[in-house]
C-alpha positions, 0 to 999 in steps of 0.5 A: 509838300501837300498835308491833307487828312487830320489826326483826330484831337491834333491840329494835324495833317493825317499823312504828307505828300512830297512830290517833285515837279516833274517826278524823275521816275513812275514810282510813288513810294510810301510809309505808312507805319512810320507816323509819329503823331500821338495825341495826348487822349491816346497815349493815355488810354495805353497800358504801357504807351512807349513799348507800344509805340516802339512796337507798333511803330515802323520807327522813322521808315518814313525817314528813311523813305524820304531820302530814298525819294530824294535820292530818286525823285520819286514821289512820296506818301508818309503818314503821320497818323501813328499805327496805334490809332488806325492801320492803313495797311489794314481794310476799313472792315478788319476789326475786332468790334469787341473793342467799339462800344455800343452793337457793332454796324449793321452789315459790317463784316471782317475783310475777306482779304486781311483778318488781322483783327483777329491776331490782335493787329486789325484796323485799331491794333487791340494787343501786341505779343509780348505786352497784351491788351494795349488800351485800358478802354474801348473806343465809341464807334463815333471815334473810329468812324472818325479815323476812318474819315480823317485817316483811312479814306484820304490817305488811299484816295491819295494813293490811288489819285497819285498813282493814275496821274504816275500812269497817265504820264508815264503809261505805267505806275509803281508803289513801292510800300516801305515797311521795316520789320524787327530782325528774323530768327534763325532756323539753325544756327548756321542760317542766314536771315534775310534783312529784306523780305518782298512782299507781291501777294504771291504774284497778284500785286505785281508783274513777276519780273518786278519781283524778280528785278528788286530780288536780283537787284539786292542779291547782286549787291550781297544783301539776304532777301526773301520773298512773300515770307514771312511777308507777302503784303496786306490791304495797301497791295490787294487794293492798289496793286493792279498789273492788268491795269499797268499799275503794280505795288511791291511791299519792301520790308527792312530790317530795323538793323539796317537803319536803327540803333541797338534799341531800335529807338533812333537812327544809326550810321548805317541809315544813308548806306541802307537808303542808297542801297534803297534808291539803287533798287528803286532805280532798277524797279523803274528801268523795268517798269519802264522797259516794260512799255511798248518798245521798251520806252515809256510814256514819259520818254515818247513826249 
């Protein structure tokens, strides 16, 4: 396991690598939600610090990502650094600066991709529904190029460098981007939500028919899907998914049921049934990627 980047006001790595020797398939997946890793500064600075965690938090999706790369041998990427301090599904210029102290960085502009910040949940989420305001103050502009430096910026490099190496190897690279979601609300009555939404960016961050196989693959086994709504993915897929370059990236939202207690607070029974489901997905994915290659053989089965 490989820990890098730092919580600020923690002696800890911002996010962890778990990779195999030799990674059984092209695939990395991640959990950028699912950190846990508060500093005491930062939970005091919240109004109402344990139902804004539980909001904000993907809560243990990086567990649940974990046993999906055992399962697979795929390479993983978990962050540790809890949502509330920085969003790593987030651009580094989606932010509401009313929130910095001091004038706002000369050229710094909200992202043309993802203005979040504005809804509330940019860069440093600033309120949630529900709850409001989530901080009694604002923060110096030294603390967020801080988390920017110790979170952001390895935590993608890491991504990006894991994922060339998958390509190198294997002549094709997929993310997978594991995020969970709370459960959809019917439009009548009689609808059926789906308990997992895919997320390519509209076709931008993905081959079609890697879309196409986790859809198949999760209607086959009777499970409700959707696709890019509510969800179509955010900053981690505009940046790293790149199909003309053979590198592609899925967003997979689950649905907290599927894993979680009543409360939402801890795991349930159903957790090692939702990751085998996860694993056999994951498995398909890299079959297609892999029949994807030249003559249906990837790098890796040509050595």
């Amino acid at each position: 396991m490989i820990e890098t980047g730092r919580v600020p006001g923690l002696d800890t790595p911002a996010f962890r690598v778990v990779s195999p020797d030799r990674p059984a398939l092209p695939v990395l997946i991640a959990a950028p939600h699912g950190g846990r890793a508060y500093p005491e500064a930062l939970s005091e600075r919240m109004r109402v610090p344990d139902a804004t965690k539980l909001r904000l938090e993907d809560r243990y999706v990086d567990r649940l990502a974990e046993e999906v790369a055992n399962q697979t041998g795929a390479v993983l990427i978990a962050a540790n650094a809890p949502r509330a301090m920085l969003d790593l599904n987030r651009a580094p210029d989606d932010m509401d600066w009313t929130m910095v102290s001091g004038e706002k960085p000369a050229g710094k502009q909200h992202s043309l991709a993802n203005r979040r910040a504005r809804t509330g949940l940019g860069l440093v989420p600033r309120r949630i529904s529900g709850i409001g305001e989530i901080w009694r103050d604002r923060l110096s502009s030294a603390e967020l190029d801080d988390r920017i430096a110790a979170i952001h910026a390895p935590y993608h490099a890491a991504v990006a460098t894991i994922l060339r190496d998958i390509r190198t190897r294997w002549g094709a690279a997929l993310l997978v981007d594991l995020h969970s979601m709370p459960p959809l609300r019917r439009r009548h009555p009689s609808d059926v939500t789906a308990e997992f939404v895919l997320g390519d960016r509209f076709g931008a961050s993905c081959d079609p028919m890697i879309s196409a196989t986790a859809i198949g693959y999760l209607s086959g086994k009777d499970r409700p899907v959707a696709h890019n709504r509510p969800y179509a993915g955010g900053y981690v897929l505009d940046r790293h998914g790149r199909p003309s370059l053979d590198i592609h990236a899925l967003q997979v939202e689950v649905c907290r049921t599927l894993y979680l207690d009543r409360r939402g607070e801890g795991l349930s029974a159903r957790m090692p049934m939702t990751a085998r489901l996860l694993a056999g997905m994951v498995r398909a994915l890299a079959d297609e990627l892999n029949r994807q290659q030249s003559g249906g053989r990837s790098a890796e089965a040509a050595e």
